[in-house]
C-alpha positions as CSV (number, residue, x, y, z in Angstrom):
1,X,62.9,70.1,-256.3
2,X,66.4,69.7,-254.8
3,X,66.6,70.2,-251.4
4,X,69.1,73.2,-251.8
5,X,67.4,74.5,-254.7
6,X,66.0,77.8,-253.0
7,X,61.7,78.1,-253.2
8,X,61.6,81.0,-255.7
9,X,63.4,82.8,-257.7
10,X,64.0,85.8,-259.7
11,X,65.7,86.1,-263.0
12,X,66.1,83.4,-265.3
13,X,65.7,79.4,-264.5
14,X,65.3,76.8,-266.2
15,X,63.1,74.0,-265.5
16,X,63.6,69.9,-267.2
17,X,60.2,68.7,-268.1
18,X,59.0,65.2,-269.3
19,X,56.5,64.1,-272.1
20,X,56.7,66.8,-274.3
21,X,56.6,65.3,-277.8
22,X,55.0,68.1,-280.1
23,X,54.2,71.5,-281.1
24,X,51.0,71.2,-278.7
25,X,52.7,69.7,-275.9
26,X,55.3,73.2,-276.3
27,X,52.3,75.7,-276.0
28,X,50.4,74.1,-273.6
29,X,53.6,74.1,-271.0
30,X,53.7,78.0,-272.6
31,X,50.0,78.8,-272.0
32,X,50.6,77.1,-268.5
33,X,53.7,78.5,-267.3
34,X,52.7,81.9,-268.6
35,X,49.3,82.3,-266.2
36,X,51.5,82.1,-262.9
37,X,51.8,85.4,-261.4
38,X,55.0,87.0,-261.4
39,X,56.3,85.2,-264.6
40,X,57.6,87.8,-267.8
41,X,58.3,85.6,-270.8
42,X,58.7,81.9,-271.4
43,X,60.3,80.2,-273.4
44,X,59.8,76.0,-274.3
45,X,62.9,74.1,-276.2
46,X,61.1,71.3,-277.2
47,X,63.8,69.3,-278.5
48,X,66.0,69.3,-275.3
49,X,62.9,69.5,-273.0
50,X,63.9,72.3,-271.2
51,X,61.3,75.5,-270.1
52,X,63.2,78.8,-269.7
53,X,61.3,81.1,-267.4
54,X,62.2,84.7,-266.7
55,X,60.9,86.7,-263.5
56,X,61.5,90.5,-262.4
57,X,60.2,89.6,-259.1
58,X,59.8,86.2,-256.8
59,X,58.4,83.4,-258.2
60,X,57.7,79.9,-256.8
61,X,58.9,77.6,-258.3
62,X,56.3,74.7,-257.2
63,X,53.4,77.1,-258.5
64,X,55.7,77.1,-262.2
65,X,56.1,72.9,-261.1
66,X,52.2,72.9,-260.6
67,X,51.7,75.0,-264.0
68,X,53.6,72.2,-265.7
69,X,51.7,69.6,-264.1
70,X,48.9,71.1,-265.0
71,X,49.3,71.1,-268.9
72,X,49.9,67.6,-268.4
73,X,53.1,67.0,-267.5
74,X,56.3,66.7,-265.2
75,X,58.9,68.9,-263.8
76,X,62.3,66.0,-263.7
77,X,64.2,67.5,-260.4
């Protein structure tokens, strides 16, 4: 994360994410992202890489890094 990126968020961000290279690598980041608390929709562009997350109320964005990380993959900062 950038260091003045703030720690969580509300609203809608956007996060870059590495290694994604099929329709299985889009809804496992989905399935992933989707478990953390606080998270309302998601959304995965698989073509340019790029996760679109959407949050009424505070998320973290290392636990939506460590959800990525999880499904096998890497948040680019």
């Amino acid at each position: 994360m950038l260091s003045g990126t703030p720690r969580t968020f509300i609203g809608v961000t956007t996060f870059a994410v590495t290694g994604m290279t099929c329709e299985h690598c889009r809804e496992a980041v989905t399935t992933e992202i989707a478990t953390v608390d606080g998270v309302d929709t998601v959304t995965v562009d698989l073509a340019s890489g790029m996760a679109t997350v959407t949050a009424a109320r505070p998320v973290d964005r290392a636990d939506i890094a460590s959800a990525i990380e999880a499904a096998g993959y890497r948040v680019l900062p």
